[in-house]
C-alpha positions as CSV (number, residue, x, y, z in Angstrom):
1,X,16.0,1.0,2.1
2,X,14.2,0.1,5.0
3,X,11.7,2.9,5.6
4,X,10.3,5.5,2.4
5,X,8.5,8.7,3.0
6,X,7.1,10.6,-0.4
7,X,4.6,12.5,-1.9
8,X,4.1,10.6,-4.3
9,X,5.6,7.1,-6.0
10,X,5.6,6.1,-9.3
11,X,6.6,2.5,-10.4
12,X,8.5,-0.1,-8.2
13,X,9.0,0.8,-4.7
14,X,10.4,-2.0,-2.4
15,X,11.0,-1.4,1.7
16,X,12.2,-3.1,4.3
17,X,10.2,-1.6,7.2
18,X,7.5,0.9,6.2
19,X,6.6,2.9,3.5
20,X,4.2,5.8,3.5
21,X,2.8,8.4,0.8
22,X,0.7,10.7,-0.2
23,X,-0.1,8.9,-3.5
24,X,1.5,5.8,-5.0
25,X,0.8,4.7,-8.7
26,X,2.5,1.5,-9.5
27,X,3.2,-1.3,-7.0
28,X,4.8,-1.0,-3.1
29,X,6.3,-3.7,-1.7
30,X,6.9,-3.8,2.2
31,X,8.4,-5.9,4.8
32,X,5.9,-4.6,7.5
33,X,3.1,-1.7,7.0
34,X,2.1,0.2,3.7
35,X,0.4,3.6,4.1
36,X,-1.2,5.4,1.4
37,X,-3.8,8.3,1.0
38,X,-4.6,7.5,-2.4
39,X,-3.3,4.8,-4.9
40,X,-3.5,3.2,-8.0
41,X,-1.9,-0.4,-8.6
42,X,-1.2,-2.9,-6.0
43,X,0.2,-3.1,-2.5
44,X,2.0,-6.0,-0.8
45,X,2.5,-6.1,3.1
46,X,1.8,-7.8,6.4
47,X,-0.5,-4.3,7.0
48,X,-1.7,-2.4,3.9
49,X,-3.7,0.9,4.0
50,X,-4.8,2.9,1.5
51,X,-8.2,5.6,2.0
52,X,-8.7,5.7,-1.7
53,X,-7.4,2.7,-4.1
54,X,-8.1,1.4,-7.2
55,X,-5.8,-1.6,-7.3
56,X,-5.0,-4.6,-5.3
57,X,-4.0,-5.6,-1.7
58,X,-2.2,-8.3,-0.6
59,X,-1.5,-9.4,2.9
60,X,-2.1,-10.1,6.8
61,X,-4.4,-7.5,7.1
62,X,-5.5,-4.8,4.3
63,X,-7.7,-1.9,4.6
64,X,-9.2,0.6,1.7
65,X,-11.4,2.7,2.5
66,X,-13.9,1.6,5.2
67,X,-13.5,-2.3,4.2
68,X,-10.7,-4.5,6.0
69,X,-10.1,-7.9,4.9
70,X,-7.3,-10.5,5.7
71,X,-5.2,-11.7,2.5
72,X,-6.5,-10.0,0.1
73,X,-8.6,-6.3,-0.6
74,X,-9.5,-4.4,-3.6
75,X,-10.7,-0.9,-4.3
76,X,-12.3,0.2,-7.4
């Protein structure tokens, strides 16, 4: 699959492209950009957002909530 549009994902999601959701609860695994209103678990991208995490961020450049970081972010 190389672009996802949901609601809301539970468990495993892996993308080639792009993924985007309302809520995510598990862990999302992208090529390019992850996109996420709210989430629990951990994302894994070049570009991760997320506005409201509790979980983990991995990649080029990760933003949750109004904190960026390269490589790595977290959300509580």
């Amino acid at each position: 699959n190389m672009l996802t549009s949901a609601a809301d994902l539970n468990g495993l999601s892996v993308t080639g492209i792009y993924t985007k959701c309302n809520s995510f609860k598990g862990v999302c695994i992208t090529g390019l950009k992850n996109m996420a209103k709210k989430g629990t678990g951990l994302q894994i991208g070049l570009f991760n957002y997320c506005k409201n995490l509790k979980g983990l961020q991995i990649g080029l450049w990760n933003k949750s909530g109004k904190r960026g970081l390269p490589f790595i972010n977290w959300g509580t």
